[in-house]
PyMOL Python script that loads the backbone (N, CA, C, O; Angstrom):
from pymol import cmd

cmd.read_pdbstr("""\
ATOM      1  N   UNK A   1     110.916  85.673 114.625  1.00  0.00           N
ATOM      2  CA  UNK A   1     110.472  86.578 115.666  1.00  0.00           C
ATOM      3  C   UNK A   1     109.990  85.719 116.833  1.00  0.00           C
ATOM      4  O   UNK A   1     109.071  84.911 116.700  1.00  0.00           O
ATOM      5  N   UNK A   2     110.594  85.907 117.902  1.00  0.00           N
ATOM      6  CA  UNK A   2     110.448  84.905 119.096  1.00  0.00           C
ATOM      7  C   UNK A   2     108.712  85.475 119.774  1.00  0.00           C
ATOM      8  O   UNK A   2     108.180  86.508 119.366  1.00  0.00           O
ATOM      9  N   UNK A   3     108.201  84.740 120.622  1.00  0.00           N
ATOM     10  CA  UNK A   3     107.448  85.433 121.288  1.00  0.00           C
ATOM     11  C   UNK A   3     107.473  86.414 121.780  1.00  0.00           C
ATOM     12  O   UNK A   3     106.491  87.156 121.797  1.00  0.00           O
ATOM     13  N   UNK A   4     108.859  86.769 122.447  1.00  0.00           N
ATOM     14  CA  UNK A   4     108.641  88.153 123.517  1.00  0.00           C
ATOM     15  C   UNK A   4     109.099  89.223 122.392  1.00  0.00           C
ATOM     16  O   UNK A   4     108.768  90.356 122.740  1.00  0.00           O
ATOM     17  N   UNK A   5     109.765  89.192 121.139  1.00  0.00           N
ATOM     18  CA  UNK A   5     109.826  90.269 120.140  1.00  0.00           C
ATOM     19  C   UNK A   5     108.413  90.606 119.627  1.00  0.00           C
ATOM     20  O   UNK A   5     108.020  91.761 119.464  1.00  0.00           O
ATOM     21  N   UNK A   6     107.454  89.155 119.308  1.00  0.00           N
ATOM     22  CA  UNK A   6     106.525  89.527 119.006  1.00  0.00           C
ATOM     23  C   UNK A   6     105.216  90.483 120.233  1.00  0.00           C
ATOM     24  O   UNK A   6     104.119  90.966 119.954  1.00  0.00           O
ATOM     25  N   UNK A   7     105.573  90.459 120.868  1.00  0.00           N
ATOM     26  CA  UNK A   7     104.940  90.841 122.593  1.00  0.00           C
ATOM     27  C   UNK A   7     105.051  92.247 122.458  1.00  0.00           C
ATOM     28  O   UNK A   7     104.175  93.039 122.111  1.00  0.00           O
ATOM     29  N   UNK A   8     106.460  92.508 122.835  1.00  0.00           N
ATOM     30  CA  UNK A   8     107.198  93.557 122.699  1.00  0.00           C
ATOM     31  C   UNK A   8     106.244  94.731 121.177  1.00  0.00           C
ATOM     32  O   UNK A   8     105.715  95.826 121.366  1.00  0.00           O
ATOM     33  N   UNK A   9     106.331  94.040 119.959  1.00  0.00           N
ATOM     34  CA  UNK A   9     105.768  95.111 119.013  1.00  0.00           C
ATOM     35  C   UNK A   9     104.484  94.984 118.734  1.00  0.00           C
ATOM     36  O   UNK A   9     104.066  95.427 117.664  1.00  0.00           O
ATOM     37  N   UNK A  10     103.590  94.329 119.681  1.00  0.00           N
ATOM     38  CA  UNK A  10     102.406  94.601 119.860  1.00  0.00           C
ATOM     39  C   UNK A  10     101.872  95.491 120.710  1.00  0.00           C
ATOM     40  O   UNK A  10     100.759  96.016 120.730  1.00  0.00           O
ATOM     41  N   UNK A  11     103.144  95.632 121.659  1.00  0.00           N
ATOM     42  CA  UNK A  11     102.385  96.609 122.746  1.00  0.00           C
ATOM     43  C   UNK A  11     103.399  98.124 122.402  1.00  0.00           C
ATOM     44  O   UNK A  11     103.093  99.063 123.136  1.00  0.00           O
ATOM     45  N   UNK A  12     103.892  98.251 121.959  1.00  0.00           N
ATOM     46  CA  UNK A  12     104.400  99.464 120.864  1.00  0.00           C
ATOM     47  C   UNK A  12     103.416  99.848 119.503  1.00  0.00           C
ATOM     48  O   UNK A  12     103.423 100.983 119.027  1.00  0.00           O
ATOM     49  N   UNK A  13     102.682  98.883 119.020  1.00  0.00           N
ATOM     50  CA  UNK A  13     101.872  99.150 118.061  1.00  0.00           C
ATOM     51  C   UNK A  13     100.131  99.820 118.610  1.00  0.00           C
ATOM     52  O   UNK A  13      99.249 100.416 117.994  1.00  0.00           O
ATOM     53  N   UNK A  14     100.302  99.211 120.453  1.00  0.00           N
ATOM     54  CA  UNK A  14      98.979  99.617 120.643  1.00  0.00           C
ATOM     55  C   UNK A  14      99.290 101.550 121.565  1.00  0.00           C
ATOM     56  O   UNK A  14      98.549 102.530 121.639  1.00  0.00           O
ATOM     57  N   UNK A  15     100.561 101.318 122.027  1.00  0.00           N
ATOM     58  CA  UNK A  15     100.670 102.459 121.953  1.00  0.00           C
ATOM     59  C   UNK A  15     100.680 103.620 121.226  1.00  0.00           C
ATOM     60  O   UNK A  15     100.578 104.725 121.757  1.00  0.00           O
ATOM     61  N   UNK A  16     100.783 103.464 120.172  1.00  0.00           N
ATOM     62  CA  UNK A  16     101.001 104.176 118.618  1.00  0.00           C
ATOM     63  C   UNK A  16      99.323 104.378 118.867  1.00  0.00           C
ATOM     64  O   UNK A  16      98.991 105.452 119.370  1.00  0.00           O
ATOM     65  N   UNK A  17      98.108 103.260 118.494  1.00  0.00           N
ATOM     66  CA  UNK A  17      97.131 103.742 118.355  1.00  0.00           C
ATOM     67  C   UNK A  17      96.602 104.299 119.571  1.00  0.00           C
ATOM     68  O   UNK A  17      95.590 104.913 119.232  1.00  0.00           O
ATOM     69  N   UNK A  18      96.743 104.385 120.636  1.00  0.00           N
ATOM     70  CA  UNK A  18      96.278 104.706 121.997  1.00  0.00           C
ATOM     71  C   UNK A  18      96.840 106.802 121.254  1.00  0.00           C
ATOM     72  O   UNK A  18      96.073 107.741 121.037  1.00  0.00           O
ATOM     73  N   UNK A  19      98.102 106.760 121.125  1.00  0.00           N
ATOM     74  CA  UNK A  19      98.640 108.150 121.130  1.00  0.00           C
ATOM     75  C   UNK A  19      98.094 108.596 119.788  1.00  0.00           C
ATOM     76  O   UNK A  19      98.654 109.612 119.376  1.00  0.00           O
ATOM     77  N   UNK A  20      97.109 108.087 118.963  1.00  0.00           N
ATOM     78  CA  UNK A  20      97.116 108.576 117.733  1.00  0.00           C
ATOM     79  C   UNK A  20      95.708 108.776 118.167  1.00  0.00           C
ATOM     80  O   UNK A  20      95.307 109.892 117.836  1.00  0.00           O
ATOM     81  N   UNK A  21      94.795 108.035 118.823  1.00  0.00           N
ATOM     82  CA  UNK A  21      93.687 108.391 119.422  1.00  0.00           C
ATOM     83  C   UNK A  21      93.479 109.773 120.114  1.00  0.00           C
ATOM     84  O   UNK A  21      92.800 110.679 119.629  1.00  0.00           O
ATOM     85  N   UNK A  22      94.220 109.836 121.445  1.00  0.00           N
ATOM     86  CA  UNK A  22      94.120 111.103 122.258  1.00  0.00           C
ATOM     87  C   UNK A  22      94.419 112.431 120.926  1.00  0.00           C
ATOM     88  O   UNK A  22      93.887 113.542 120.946  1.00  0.00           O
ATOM     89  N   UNK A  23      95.221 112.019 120.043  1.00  0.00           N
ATOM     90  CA  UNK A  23      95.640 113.383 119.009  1.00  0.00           C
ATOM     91  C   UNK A  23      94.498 113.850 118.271  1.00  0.00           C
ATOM     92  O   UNK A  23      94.019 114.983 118.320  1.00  0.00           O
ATOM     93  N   UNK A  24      94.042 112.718 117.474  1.00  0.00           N
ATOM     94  CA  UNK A  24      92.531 113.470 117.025  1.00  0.00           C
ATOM     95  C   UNK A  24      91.338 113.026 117.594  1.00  0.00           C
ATOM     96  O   UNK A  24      90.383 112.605 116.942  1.00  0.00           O
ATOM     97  N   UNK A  25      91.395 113.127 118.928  1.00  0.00           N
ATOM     98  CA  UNK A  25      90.078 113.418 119.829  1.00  0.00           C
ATOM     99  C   UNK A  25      89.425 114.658 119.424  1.00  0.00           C
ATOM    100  O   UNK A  25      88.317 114.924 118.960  1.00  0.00           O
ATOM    101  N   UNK A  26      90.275 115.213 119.688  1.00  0.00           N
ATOM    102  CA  UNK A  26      89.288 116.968 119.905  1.00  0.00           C
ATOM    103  C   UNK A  26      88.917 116.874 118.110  1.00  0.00           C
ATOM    104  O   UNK A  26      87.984 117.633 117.849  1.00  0.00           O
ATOM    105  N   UNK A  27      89.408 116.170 116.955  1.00  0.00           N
ATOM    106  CA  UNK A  27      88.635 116.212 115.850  1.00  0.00           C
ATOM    107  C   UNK A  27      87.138 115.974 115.473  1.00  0.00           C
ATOM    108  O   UNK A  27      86.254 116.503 114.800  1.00  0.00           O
ATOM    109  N   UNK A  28      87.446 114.322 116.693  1.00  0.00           N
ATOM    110  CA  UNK A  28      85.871 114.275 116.806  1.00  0.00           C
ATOM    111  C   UNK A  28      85.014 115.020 117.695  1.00  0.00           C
ATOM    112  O   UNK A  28      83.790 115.105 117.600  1.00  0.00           O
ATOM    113  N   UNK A  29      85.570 115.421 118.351  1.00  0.00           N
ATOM    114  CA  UNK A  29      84.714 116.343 119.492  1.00  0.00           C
ATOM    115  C   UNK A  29      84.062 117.894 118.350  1.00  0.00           C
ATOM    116  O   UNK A  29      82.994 118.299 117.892  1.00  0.00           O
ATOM    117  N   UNK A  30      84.924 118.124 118.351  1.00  0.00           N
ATOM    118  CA  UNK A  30      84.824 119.470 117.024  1.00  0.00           C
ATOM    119  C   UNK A  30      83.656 119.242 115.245  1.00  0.00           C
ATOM    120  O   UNK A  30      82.728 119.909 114.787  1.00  0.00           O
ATOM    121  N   UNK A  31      84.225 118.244 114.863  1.00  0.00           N
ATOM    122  CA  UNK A  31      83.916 118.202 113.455  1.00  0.00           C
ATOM    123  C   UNK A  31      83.016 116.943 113.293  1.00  0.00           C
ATOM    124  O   UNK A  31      82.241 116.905 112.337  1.00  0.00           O
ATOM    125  N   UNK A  32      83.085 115.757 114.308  1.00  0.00           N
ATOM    126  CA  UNK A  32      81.812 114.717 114.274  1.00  0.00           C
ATOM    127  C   UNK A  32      82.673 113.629 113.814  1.00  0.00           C
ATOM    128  O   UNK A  32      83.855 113.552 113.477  1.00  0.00           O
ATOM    129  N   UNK A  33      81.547 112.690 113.926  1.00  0.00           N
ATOM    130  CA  UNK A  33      82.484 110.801 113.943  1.00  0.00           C
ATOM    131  C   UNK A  33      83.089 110.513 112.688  1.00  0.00           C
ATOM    132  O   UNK A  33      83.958 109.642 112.714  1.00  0.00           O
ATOM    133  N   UNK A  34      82.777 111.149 111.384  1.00  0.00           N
ATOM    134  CA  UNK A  34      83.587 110.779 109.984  1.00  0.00           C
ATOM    135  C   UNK A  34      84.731 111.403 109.822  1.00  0.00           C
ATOM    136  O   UNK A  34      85.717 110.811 109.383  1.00  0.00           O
ATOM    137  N   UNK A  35      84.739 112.168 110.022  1.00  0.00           N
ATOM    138  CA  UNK A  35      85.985 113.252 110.203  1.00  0.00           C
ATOM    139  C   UNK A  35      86.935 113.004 111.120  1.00  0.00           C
ATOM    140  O   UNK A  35      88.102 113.320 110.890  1.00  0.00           O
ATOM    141  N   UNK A  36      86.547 112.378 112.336  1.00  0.00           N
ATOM    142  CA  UNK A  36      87.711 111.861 112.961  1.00  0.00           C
ATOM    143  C   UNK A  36      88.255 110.420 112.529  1.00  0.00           C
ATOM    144  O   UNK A  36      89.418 110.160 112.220  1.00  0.00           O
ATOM    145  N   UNK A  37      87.233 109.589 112.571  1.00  0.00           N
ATOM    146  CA  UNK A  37      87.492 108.263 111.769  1.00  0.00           C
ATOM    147  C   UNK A  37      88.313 108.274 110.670  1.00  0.00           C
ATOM    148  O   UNK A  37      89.162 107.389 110.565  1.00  0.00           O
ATOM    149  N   UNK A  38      88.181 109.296 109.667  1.00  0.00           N
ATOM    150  CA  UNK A  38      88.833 109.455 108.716  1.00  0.00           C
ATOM    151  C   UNK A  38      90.407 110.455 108.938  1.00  0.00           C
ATOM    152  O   UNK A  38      91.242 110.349 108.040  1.00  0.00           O
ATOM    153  N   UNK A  39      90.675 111.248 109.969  1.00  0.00           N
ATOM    154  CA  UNK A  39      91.989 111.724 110.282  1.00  0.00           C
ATOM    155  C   UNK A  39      92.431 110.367 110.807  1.00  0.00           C
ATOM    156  O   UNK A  39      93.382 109.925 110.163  1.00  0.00           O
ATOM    157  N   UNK A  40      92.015 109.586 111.785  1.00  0.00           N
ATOM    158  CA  UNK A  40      92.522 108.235 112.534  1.00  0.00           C
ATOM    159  C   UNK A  40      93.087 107.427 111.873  1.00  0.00           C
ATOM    160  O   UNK A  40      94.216 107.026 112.156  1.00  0.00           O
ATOM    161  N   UNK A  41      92.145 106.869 110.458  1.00  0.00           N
ATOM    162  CA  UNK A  41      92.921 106.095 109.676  1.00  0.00           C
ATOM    163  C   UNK A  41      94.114 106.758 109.015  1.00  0.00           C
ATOM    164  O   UNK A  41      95.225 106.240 109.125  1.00  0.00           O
ATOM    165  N   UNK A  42      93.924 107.951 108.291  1.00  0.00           N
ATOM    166  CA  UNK A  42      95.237 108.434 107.723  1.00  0.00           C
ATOM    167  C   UNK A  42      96.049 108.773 108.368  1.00  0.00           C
ATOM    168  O   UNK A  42      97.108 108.821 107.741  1.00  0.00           O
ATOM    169  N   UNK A  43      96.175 109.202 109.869  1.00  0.00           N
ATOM    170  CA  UNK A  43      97.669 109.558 110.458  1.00  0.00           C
ATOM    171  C   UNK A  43      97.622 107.675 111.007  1.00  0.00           C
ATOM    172  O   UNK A  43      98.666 107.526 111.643  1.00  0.00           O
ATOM    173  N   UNK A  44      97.122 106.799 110.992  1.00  0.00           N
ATOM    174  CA  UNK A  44      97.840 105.454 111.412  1.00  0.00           C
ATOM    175  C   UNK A  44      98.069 104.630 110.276  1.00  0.00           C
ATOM    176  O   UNK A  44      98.132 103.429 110.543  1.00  0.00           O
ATOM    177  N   UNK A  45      98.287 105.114 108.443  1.00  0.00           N
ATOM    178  CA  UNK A  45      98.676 104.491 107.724  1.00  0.00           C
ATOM    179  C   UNK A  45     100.270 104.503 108.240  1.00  0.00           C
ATOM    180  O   UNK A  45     100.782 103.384 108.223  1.00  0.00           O
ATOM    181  N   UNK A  46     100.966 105.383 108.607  1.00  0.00           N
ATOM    182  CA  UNK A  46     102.554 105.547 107.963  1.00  0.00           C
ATOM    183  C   UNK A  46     103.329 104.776 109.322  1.00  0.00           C
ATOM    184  O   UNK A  46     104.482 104.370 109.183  1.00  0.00           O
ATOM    185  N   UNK A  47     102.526 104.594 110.772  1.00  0.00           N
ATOM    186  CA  UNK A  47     102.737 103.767 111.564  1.00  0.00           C
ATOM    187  C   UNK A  47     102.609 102.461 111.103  1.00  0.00           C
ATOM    188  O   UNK A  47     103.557 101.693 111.271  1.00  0.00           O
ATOM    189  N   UNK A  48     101.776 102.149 110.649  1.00  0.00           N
ATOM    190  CA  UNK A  48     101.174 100.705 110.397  1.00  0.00           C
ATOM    191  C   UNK A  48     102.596  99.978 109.226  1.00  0.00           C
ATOM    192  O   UNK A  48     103.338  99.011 109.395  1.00  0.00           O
ATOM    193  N   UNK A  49     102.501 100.809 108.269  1.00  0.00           N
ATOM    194  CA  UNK A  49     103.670 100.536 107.464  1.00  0.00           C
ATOM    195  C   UNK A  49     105.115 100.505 108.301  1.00  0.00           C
ATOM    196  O   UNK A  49     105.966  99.678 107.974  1.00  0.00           O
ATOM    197  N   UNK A  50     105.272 101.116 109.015  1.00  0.00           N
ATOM    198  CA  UNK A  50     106.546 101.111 109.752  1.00  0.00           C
ATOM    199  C   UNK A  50     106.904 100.063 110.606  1.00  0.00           C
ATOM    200  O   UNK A  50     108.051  99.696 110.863  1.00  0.00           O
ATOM    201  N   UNK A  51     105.679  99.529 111.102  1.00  0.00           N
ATOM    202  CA  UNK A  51     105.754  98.730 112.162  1.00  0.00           C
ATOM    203  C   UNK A  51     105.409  97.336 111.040  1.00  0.00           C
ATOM    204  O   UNK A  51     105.970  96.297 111.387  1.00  0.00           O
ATOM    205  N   UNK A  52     104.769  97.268 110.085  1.00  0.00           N
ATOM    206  CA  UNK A  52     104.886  95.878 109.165  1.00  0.00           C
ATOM    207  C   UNK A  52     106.358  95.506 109.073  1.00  0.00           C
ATOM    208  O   UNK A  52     107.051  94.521 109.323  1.00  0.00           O
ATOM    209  N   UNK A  53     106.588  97.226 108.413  1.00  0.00           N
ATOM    210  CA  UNK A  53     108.272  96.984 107.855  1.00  0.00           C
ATOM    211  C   UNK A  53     109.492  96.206 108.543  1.00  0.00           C
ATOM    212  O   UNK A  53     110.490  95.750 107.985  1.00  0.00           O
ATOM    213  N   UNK A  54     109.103  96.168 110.095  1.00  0.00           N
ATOM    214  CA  UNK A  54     109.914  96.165 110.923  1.00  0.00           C
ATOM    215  C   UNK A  54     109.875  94.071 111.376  1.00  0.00           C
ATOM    216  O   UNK A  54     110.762  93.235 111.547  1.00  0.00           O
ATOM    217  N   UNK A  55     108.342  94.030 111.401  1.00  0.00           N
ATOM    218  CA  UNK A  55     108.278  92.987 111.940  1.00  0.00           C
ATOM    219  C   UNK A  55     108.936  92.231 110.606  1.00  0.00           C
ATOM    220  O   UNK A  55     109.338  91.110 110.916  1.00  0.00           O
ATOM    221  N   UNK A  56     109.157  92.571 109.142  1.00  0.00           N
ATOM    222  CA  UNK A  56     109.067  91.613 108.152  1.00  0.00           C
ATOM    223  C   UNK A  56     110.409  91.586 108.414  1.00  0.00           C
ATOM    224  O   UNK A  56     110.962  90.547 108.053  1.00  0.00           O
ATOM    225  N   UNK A  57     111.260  92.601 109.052  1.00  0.00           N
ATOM    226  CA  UNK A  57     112.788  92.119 108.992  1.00  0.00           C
ATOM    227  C   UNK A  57     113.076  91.737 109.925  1.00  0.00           C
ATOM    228  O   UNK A  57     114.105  91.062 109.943  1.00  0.00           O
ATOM    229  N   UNK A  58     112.405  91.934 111.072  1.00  0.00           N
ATOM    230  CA  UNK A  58     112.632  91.053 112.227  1.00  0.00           C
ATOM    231  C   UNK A  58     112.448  89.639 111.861  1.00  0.00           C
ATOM    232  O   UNK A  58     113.199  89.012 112.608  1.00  0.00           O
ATOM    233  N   UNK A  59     111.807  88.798 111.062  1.00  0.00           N
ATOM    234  CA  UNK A  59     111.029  87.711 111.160  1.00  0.00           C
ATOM    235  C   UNK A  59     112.412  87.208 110.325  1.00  0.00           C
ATOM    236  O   UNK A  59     113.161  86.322 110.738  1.00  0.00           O
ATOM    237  N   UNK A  60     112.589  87.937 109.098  1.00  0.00           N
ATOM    238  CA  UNK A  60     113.668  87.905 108.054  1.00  0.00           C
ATOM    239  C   UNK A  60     115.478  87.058 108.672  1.00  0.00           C
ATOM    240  O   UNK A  60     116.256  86.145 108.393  1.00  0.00           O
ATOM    241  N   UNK A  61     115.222  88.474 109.870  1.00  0.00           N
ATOM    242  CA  UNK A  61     116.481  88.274 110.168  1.00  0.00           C
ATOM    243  C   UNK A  61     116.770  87.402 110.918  1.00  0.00           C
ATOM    244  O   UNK A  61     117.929  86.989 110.963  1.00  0.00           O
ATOM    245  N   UNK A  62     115.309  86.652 112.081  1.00  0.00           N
ATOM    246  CA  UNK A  62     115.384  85.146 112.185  1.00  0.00           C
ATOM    247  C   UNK A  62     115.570  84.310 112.012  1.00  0.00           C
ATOM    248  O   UNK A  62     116.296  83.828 112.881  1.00  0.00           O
ATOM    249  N   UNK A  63     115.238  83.453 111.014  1.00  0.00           N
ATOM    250  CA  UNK A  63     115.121  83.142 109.152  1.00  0.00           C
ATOM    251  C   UNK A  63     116.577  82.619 109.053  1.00  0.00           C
ATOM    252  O   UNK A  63     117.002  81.464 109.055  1.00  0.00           O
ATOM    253  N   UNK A  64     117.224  83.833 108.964  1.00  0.00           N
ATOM    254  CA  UNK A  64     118.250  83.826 108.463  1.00  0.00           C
ATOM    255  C   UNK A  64     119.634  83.218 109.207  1.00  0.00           C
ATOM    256  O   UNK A  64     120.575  82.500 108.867  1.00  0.00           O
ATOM    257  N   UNK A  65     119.168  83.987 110.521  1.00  0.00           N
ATOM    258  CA  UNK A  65     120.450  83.211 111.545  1.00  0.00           C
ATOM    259  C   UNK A  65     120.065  82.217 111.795  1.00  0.00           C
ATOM    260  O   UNK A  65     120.830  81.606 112.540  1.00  0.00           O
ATOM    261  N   UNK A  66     118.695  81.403 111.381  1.00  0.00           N
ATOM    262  CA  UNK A  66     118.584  79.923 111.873  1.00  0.00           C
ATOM    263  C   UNK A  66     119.244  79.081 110.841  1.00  0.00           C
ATOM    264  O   UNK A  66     119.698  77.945 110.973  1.00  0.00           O
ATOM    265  N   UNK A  67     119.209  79.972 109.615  1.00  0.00           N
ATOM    266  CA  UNK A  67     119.759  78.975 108.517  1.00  0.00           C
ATOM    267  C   UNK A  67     121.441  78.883 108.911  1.00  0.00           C
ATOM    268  O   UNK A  67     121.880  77.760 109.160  1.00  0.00           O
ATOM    269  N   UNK A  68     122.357  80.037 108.967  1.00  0.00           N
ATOM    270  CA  UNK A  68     123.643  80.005 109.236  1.00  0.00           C
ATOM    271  C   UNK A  68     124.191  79.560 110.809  1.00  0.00           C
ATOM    272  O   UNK A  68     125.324  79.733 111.258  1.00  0.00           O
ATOM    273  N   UNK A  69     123.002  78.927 111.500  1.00  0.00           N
ATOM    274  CA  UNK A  69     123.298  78.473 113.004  1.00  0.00           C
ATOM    275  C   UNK A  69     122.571  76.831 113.020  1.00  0.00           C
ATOM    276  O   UNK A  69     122.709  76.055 113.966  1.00  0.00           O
ATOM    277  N   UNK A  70     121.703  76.491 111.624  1.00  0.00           N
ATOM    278  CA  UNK A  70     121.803  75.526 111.543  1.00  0.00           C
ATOM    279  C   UNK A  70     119.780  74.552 112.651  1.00  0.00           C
ATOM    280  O   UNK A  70     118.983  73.616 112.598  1.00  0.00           O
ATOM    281  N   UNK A  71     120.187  75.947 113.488  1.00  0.00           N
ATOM    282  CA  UNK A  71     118.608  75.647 114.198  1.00  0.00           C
ATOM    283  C   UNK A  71     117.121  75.736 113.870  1.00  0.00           C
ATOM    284  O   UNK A  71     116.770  76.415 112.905  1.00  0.00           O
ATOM    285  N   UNK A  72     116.369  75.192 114.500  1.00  0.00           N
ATOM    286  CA  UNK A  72     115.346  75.917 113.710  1.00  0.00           C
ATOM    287  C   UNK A  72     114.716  77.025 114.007  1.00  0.00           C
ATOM    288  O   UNK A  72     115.155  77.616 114.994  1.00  0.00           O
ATOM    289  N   UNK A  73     113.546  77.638 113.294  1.00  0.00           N
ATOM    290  CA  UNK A  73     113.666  79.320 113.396  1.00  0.00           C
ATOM    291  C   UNK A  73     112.412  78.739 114.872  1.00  0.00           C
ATOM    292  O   UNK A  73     111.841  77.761 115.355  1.00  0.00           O
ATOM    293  N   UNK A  74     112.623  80.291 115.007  1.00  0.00           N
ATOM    294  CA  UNK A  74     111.808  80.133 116.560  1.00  0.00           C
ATOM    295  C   UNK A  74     110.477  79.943 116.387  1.00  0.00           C
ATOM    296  O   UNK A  74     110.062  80.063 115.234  1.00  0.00           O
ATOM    297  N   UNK A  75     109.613  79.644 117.347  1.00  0.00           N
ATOM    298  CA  UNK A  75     108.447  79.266 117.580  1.00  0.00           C
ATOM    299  C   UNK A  75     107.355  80.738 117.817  1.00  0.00           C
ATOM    300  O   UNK A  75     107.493  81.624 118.660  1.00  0.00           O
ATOM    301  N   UNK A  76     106.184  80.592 116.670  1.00  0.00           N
ATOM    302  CA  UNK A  76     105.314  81.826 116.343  1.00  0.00           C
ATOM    303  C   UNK A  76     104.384  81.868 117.714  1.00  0.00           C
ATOM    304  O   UNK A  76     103.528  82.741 117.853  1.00  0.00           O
TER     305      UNK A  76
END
""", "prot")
cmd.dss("prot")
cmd.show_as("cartoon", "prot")
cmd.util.cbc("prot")
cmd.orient("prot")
């Protein structure tokens, strides 16, 4: 995963929590700070997994064309 891939799904990952924020706002506004804390973490498990999933095959598939191109893998 080059720098700017890694760039790139950091600022997709902070968008995810930025948009998962504004969604259960009005939870905490309504029901109080545990209750939202606790919707926050569970709707940003299945992101979090998605976006691991992604970087591990991105990194993977680096990896891999450095071995069949002989270079070395890119710089973290």
């Amino acid at each position: 995963m080059t720098r700017t891939h890694r760039n790139r799904l950091l600022l997709v990952a902070t968008l995810v929590l930025v948009g998962i924020g504004f969604a259960v706002s009005p939870t905490f506004a309504n029901e109080g700070l545990w209750a939202g804390i606790g919707l926050f973490l569970l709707s940003a498990l299945a992101p979090a997994a998605i976006l691991g999933v992604v970087a591990y095959v991105w990194s993977a598939n680096d990896r891999e064309a450095a071995k069949l191109t002989g270079r070395a893998p890119a710089q973290r």
